[in-house]
C-alpha positions as YAML, in Angstrom:
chain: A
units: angstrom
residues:
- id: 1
  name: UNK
  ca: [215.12, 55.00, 112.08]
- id: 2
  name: UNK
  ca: [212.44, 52.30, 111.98]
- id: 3
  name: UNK
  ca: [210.26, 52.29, 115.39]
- id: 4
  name: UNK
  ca: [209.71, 48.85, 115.60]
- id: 5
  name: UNK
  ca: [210.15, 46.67, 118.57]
- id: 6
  name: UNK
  ca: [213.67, 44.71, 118.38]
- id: 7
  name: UNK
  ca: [213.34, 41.20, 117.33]
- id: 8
  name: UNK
  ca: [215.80, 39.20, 119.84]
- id: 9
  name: UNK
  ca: [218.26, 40.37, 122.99]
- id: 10
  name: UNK
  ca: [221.59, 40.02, 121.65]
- id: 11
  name: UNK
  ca: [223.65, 41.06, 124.99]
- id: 12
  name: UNK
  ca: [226.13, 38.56, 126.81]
- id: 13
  name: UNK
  ca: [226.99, 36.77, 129.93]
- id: 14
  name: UNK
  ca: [229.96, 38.20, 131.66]
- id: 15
  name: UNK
  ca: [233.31, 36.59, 130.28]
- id: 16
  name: UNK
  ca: [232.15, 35.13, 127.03]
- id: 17
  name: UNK
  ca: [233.41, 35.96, 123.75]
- id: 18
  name: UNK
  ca: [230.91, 37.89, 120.92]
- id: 19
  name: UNK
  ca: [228.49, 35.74, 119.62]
- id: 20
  name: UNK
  ca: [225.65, 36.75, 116.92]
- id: 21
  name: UNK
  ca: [222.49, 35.70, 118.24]
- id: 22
  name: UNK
  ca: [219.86, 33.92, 116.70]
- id: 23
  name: UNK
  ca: [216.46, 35.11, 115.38]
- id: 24
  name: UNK
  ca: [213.99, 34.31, 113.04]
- id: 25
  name: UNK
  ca: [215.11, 36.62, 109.63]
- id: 26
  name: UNK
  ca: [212.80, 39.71, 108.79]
- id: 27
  name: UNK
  ca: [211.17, 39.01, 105.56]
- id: 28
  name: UNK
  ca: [211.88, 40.68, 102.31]
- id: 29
  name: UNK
  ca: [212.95, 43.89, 102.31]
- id: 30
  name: UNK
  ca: [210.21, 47.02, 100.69]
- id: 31
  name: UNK
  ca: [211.45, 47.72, 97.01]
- id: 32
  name: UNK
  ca: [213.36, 50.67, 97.40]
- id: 33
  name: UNK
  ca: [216.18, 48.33, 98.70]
- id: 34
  name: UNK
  ca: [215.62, 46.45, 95.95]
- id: 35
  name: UNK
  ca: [218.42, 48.20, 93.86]
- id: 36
  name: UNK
  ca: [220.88, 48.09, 97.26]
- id: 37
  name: UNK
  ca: [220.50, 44.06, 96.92]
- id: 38
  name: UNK
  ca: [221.23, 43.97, 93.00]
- id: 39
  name: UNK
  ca: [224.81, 46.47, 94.20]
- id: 40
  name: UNK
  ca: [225.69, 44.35, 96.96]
- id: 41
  name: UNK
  ca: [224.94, 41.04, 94.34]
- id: 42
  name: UNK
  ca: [227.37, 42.84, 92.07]
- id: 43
  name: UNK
  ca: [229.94, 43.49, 94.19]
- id: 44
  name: UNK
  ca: [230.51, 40.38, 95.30]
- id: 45
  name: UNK
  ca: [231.11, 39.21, 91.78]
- id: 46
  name: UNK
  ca: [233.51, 42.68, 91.29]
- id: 47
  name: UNK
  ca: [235.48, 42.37, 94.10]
- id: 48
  name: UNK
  ca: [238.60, 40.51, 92.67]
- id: 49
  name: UNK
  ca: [238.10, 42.77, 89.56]
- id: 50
  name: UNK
  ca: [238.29, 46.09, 91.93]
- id: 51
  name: UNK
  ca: [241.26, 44.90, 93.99]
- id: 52
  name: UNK
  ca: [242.98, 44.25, 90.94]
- id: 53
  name: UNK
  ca: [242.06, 47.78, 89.15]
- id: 54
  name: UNK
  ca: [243.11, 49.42, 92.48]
- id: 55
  name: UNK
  ca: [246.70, 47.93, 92.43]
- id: 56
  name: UNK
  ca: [247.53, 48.83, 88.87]
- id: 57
  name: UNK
  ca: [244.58, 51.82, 87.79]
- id: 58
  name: UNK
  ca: [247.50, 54.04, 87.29]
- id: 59
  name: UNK
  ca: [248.26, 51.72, 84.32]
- id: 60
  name: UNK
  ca: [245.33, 52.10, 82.80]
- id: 61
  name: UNK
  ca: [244.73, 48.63, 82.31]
- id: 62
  name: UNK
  ca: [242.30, 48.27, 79.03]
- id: 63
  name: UNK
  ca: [238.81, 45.87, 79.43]
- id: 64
  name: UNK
  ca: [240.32, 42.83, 78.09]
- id: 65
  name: UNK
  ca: [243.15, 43.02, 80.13]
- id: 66
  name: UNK
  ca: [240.86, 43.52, 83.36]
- id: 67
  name: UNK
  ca: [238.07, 41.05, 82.63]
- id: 68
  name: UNK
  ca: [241.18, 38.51, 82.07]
- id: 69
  name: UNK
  ca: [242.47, 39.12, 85.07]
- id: 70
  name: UNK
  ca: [238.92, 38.34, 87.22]
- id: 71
  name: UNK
  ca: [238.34, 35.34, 84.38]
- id: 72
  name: UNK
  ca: [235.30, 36.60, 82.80]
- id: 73
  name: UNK
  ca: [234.64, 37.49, 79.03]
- id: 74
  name: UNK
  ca: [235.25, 41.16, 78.16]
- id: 75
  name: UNK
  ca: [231.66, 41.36, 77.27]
- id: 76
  name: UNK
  ca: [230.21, 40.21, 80.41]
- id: 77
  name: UNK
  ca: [232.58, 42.01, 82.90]
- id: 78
  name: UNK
  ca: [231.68, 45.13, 81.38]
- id: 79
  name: UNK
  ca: [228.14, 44.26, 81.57]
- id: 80
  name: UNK
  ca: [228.28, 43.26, 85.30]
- id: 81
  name: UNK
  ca: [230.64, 46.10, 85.75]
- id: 82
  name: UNK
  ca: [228.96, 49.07, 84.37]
- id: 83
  name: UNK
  ca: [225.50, 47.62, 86.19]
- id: 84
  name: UNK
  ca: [227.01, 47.72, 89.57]
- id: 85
  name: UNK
  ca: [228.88, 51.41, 89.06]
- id: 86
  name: UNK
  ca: [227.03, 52.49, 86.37]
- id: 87
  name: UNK
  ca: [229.65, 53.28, 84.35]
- id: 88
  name: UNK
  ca: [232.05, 51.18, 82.52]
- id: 89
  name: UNK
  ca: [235.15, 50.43, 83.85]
- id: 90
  name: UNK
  ca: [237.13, 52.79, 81.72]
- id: 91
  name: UNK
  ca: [235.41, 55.65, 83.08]
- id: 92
  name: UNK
  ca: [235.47, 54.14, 86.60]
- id: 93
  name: UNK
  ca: [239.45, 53.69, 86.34]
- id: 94
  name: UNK
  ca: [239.60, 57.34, 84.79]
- id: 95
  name: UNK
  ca: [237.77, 58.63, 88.15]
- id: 96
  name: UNK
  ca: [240.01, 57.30, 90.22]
- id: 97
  name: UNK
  ca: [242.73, 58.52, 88.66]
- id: 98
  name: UNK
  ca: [241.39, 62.43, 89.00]
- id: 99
  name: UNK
  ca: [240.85, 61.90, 93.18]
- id: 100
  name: UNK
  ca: [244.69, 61.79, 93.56]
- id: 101
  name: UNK
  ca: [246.11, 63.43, 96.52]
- id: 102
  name: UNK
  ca: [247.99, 66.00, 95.22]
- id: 103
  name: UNK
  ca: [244.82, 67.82, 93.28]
- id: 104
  name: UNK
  ca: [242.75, 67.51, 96.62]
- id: 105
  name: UNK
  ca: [244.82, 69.16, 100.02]
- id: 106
  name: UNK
  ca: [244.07, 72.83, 98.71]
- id: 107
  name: UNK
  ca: [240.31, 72.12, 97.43]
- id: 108
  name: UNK
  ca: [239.69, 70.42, 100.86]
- id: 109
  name: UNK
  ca: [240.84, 72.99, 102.83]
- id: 110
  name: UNK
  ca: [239.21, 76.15, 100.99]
- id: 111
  name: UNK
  ca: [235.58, 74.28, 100.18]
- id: 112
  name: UNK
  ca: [235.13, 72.53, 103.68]
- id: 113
  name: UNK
  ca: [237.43, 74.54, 106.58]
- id: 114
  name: UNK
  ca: [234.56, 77.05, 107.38]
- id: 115
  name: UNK
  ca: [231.72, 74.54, 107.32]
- id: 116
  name: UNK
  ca: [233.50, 72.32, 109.71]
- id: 117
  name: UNK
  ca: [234.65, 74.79, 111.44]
- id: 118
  name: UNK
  ca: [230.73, 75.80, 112.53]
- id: 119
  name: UNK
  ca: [230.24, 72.23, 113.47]
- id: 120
  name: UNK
  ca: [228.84, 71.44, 110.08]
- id: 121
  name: UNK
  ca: [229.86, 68.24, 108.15]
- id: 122
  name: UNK
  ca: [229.76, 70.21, 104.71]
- id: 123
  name: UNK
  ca: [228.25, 70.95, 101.45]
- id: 124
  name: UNK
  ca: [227.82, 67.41, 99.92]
- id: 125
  name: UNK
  ca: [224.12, 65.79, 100.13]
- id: 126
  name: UNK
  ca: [225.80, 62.33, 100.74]
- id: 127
  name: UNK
  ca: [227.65, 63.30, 103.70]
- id: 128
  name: UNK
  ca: [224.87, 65.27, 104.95]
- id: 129
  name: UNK
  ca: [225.27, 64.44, 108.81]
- id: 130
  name: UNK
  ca: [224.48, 65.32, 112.37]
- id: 131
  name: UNK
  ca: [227.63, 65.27, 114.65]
- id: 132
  name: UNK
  ca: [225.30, 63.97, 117.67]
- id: 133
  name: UNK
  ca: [227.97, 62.69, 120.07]
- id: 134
  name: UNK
  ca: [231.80, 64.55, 119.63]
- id: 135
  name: UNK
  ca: [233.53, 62.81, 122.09]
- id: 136
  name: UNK
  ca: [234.04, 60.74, 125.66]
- id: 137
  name: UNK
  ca: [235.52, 60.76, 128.56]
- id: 138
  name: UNK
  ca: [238.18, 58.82, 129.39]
- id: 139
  name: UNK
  ca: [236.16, 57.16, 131.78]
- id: 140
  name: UNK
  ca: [233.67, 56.17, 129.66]
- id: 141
  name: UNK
  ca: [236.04, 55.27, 127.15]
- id: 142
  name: UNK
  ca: [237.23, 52.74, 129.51]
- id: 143
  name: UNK
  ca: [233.87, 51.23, 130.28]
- id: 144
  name: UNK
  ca: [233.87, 50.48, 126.48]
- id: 145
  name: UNK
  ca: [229.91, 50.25, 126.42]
- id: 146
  name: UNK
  ca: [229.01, 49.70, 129.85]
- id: 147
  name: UNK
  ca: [225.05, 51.06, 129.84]
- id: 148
  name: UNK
  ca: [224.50, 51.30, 126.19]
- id: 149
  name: UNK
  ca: [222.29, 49.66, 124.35]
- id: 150
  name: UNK
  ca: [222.91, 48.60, 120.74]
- id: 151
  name: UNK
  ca: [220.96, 47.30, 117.92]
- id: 152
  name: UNK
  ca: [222.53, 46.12, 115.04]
- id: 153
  name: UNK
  ca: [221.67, 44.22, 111.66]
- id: 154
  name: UNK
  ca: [222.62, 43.34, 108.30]
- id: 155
  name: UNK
  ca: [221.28, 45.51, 105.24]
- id: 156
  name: UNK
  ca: [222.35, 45.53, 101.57]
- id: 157
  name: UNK
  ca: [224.77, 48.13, 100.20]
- id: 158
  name: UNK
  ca: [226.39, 49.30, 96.92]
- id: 159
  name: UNK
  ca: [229.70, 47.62, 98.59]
- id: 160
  name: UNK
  ca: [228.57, 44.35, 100.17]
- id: 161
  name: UNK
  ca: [226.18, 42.97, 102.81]
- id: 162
  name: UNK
  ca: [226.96, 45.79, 105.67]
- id: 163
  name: UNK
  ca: [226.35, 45.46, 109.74]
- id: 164
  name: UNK
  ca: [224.98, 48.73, 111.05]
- id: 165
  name: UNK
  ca: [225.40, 49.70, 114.31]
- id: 166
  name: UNK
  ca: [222.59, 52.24, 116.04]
- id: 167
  name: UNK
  ca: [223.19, 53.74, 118.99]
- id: 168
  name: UNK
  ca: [220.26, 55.82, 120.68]
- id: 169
  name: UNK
  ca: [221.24, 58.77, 119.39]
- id: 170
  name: UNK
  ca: [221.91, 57.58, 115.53]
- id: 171
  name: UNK
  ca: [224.70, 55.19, 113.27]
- id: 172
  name: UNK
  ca: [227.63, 54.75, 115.32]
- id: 173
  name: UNK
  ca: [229.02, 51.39, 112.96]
- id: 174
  name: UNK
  ca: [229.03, 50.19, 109.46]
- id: 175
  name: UNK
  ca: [230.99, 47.68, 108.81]
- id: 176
  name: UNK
  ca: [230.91, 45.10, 105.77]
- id: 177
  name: UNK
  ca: [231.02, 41.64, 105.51]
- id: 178
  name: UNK
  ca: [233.36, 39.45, 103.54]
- id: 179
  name: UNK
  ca: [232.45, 36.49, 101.61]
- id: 180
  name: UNK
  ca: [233.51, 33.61, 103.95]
- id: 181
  name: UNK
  ca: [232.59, 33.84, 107.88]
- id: 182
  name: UNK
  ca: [232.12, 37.50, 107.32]
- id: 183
  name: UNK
  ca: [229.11, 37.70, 109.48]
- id: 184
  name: UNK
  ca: [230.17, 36.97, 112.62]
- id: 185
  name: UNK
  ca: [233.82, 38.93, 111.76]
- id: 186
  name: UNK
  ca: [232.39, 41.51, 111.53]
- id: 187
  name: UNK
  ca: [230.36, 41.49, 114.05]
- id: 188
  name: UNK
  ca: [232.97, 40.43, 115.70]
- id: 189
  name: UNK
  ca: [235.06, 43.72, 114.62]
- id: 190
  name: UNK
  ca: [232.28, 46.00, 116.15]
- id: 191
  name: UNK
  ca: [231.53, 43.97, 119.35]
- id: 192
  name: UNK
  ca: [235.20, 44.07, 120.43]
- id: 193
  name: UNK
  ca: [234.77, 48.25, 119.98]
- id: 194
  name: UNK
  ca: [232.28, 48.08, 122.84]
- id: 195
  name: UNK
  ca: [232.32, 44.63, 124.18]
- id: 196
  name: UNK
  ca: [230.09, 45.93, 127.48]
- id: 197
  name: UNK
  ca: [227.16, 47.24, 125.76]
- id: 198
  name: UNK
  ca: [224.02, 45.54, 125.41]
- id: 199
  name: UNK
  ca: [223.74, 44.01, 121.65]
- id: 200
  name: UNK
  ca: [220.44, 43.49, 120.03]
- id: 201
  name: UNK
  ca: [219.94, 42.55, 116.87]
- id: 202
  name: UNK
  ca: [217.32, 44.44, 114.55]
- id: 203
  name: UNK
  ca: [217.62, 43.81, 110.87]
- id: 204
  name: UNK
  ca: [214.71, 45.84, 110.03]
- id: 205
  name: UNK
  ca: [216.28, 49.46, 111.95]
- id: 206
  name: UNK
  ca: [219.72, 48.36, 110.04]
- id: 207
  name: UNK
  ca: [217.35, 48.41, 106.60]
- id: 208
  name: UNK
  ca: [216.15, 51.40, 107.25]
- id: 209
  name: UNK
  ca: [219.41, 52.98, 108.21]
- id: 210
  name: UNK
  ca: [220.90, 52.06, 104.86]
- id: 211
  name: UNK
  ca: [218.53, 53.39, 102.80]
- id: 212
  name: UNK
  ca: [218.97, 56.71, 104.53]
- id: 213
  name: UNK
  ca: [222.67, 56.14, 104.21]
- id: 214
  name: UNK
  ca: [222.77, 55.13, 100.93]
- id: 215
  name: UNK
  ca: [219.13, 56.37, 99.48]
- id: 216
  name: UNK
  ca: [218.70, 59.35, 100.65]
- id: 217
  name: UNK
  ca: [215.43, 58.12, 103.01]
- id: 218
  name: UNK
  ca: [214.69, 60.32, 105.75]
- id: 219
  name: UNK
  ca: [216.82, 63.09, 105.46]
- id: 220
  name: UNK
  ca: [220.81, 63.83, 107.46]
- id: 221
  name: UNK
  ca: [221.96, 60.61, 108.68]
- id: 222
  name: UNK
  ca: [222.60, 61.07, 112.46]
- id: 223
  name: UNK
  ca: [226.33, 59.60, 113.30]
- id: 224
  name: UNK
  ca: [227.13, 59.18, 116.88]
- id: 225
  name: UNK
  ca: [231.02, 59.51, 117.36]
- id: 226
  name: UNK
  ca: [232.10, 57.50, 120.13]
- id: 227
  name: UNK
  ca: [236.01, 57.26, 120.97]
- id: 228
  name: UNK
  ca: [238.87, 58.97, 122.51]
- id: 229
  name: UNK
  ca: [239.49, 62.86, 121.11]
- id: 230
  name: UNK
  ca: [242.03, 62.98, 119.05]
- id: 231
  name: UNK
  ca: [240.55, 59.53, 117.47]
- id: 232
  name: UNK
  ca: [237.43, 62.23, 117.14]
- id: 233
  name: UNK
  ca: [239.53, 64.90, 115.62]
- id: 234
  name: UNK
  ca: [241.10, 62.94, 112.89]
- id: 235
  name: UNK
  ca: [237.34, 61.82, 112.11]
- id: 236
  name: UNK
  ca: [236.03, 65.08, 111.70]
- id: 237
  name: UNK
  ca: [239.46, 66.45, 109.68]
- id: 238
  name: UNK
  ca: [238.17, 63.41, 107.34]
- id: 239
  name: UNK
  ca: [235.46, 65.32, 106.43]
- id: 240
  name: UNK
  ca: [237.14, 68.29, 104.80]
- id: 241
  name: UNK
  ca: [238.51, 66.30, 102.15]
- id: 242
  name: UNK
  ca: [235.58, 66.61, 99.20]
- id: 243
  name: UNK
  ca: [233.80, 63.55, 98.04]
- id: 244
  name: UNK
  ca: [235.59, 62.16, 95.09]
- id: 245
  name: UNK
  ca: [239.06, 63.71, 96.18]
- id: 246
  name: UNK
  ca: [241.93, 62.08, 98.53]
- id: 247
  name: UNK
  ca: [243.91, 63.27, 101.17]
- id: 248
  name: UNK
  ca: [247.76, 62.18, 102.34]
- id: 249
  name: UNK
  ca: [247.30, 61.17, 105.91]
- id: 250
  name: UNK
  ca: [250.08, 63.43, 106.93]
- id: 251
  name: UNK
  ca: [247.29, 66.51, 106.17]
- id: 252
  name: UNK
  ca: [244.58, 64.54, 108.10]
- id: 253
  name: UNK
  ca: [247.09, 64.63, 110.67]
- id: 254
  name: UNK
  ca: [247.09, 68.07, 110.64]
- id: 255
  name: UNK
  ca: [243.74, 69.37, 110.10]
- id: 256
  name: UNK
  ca: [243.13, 67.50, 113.29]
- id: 257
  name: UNK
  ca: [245.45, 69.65, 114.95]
- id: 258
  name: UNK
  ca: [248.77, 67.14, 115.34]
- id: 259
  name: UNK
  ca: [250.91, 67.90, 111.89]
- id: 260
  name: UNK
  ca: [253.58, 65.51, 113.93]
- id: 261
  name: UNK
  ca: [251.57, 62.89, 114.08]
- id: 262
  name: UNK
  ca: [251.01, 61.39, 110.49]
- id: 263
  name: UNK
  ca: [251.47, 58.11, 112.09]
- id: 264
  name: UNK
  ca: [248.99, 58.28, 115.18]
- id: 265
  name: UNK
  ca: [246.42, 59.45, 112.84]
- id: 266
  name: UNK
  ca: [246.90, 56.64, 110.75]
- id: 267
  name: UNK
  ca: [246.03, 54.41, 113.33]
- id: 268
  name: UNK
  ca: [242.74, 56.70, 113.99]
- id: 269
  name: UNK
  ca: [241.45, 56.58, 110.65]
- id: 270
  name: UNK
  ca: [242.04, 52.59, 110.49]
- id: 271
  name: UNK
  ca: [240.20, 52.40, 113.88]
- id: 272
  name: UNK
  ca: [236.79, 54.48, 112.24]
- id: 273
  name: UNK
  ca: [234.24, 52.47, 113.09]
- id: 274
  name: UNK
  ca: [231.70, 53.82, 110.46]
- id: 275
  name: UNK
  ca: [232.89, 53.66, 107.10]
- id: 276
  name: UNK
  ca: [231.95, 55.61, 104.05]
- id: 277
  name: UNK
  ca: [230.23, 58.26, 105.85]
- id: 278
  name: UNK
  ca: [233.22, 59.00, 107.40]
- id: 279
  name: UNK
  ca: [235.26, 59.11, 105.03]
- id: 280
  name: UNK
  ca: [238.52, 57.59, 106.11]
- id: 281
  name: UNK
  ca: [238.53, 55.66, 102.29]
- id: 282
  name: UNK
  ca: [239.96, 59.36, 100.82]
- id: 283
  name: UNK
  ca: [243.26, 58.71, 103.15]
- id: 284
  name: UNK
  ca: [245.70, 57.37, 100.63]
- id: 285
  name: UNK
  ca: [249.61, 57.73, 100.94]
- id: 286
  name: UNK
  ca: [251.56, 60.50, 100.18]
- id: 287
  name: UNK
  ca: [252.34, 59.40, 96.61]
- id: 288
  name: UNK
  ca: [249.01, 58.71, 95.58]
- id: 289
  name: UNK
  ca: [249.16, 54.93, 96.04]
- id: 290
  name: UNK
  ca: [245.48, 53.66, 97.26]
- id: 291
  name: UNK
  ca: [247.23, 51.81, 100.67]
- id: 292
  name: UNK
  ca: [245.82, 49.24, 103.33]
- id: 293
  name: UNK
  ca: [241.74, 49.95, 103.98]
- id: 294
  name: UNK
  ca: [240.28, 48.17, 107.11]
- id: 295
  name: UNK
  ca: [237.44, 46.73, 104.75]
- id: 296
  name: UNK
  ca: [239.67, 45.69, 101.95]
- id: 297
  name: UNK
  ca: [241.32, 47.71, 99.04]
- id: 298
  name: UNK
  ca: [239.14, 46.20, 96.69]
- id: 299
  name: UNK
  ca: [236.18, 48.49, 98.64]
- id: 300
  name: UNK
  ca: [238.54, 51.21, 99.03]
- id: 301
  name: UNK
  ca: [238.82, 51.44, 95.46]
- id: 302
  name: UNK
  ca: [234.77, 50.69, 94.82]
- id: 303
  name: UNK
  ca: [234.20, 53.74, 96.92]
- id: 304
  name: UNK
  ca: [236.67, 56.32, 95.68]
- id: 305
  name: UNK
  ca: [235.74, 55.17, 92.10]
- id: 306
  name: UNK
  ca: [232.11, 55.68, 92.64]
- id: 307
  name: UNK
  ca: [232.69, 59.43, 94.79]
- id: 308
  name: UNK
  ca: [234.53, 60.18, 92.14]
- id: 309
  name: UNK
  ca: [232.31, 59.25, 88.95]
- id: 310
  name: UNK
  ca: [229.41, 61.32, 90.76]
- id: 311
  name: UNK
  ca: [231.53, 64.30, 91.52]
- id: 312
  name: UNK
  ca: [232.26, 64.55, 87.86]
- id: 313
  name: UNK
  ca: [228.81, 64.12, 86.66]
- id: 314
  name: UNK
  ca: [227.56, 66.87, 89.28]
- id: 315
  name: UNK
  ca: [230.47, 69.53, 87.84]
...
């Protein structure tokens, strides 16, 4: 993570609501984020086209049909398309289709249990990453933040603008922004997670953070886990399930040790507060259907898709 000073105190006065606090903006980022802008450029035009592919992929919707339903000529939503996945949408739909859930419970059982089981996060280079925190206490859990200090920023990804979150220890957020008034919700989102901590924003740490996320920069991302345990425990079972497969969340349920609790687990997974690197995107329902995602199907689908596409490629 970047050692420079932070840029502005973010924290807040006693009683009042989350605010994002105002700085002067970093100036442009070095040129190996370059590419992360033109992704994040793209999938703001691809959103409606993804959310749409992710409610009907098991159709196999053709090009034309797609790039009428987002409004665009077939020739230029393939172009825009294949630039932001690097495939074309075909292919991308095709990917999706092979991550279903019921090719995926034995793989991610037999190619992950022992890894995770040594406190390792598994095999993959992309989810290369250093457990540094496990779990809280239930007191600390109820100072939510009380005497930790958090910078956070905005940095381009393949899915959107994202907010990253660093605690001391390493990434403990990433969360993406919408469109409209997306900023401050999420900000907004994380802040109410720990609404005690200290909040200072550093756009140039959160740069640096994604391209080790999502360019490989600097080695293992460090995540810091911070929430209740079995919260922890479904968010660790999420990373036996192999990138570009799925899981039902009845089997997250019971890697993390409560096969009664499909429903509880649900709730953990949609309370992850750092997407894509843990990996509660590969939770879909029992009958394969790509269900509700905290950041939007539309990313849901964007994510899976692109696991998938490189999984393929690498076999």
């Amino acid at each position: 993570m970047s050692p420079e000073a932070p840029q502005e105190p973010g924290g807040r006065a006693a009683g009042d609501g989350p605010s994002i606090p105002a700085m002067t903006p970093d100036l442009s980022p070095p040129a190996p984020l370059e590419r992360l802008q033109e992704q994040a450029r793209d999938y703001r035009r691809m959103a409606r086209a993804l959310e749409w592919l992710a409610e009907r992929w098991r159709d196999h919707p053709s090009l034309d049909e797609a790039a009428e339903a987002v409004g665009l000529s077939p020739f230029h939503f393939q172009r825009v398309f294949t630039r932001w996945a690097g495939v074309s949408p075909k292919t991308f739909v095709q990917a999706i289709a092979h991550a279903e859930a019921r090719e995926s419970l034995a793989a991610g059982e037999s190619v992950l249990g022992a890894a995770l089981d040594a406190g390792l996060s598994g095999p993959s280079r992309l989810h290369d990453l250093f457990i540094a925190h496990e779990a809280v206490t239930p007191g600390e859990a109820r100072r939510r933040g009380e005497g930790l200090r958090l910078r956070w920023g905005h940095a381009p990804t393949p899915f959107g603008e994202g907010l990253f979150v660093l605690a001391p220890r390493g990434l403990c957020g990433l969360a993406f922004c919408e469109e409209e008034g997306g900023d401050e919700a999420a900000f907004a989102d994380m802040h109410a997670r720990w609404p005690a901590a200290e909040w200072i924003r550093h756009d140039g740490a959160a740069r640096a953070m994604a391209g080790q996320v999502f360019l490989g920069a600097g080695g293992p991302t460090p995540v810091v886990l911070i929430g209740p345990p079995f919260h922890i425990q479904v968010w660790k079972a999420l990373l036996r399930i192999p990138p570009g497969r799925t899981a039902a969340y009845s089997q997250v349920a019971a890697w993390a040790g409560r096969p009664e609790a499909a429903r509880a687990a649900g709730a953990a997974i949609g309370a992850n507060p750092v997407s894509w690197l843990i990996p509660c995107h590969r939770a879909i329902a029992r009958d394969g259907r790509l269900t509700g995602y905290h950041w939007g199907l539309a990313r849901k689908a964007a994510m899976l898709g692109t696991e998938a596409v490189r999984a393929q490629a690498a076999a």
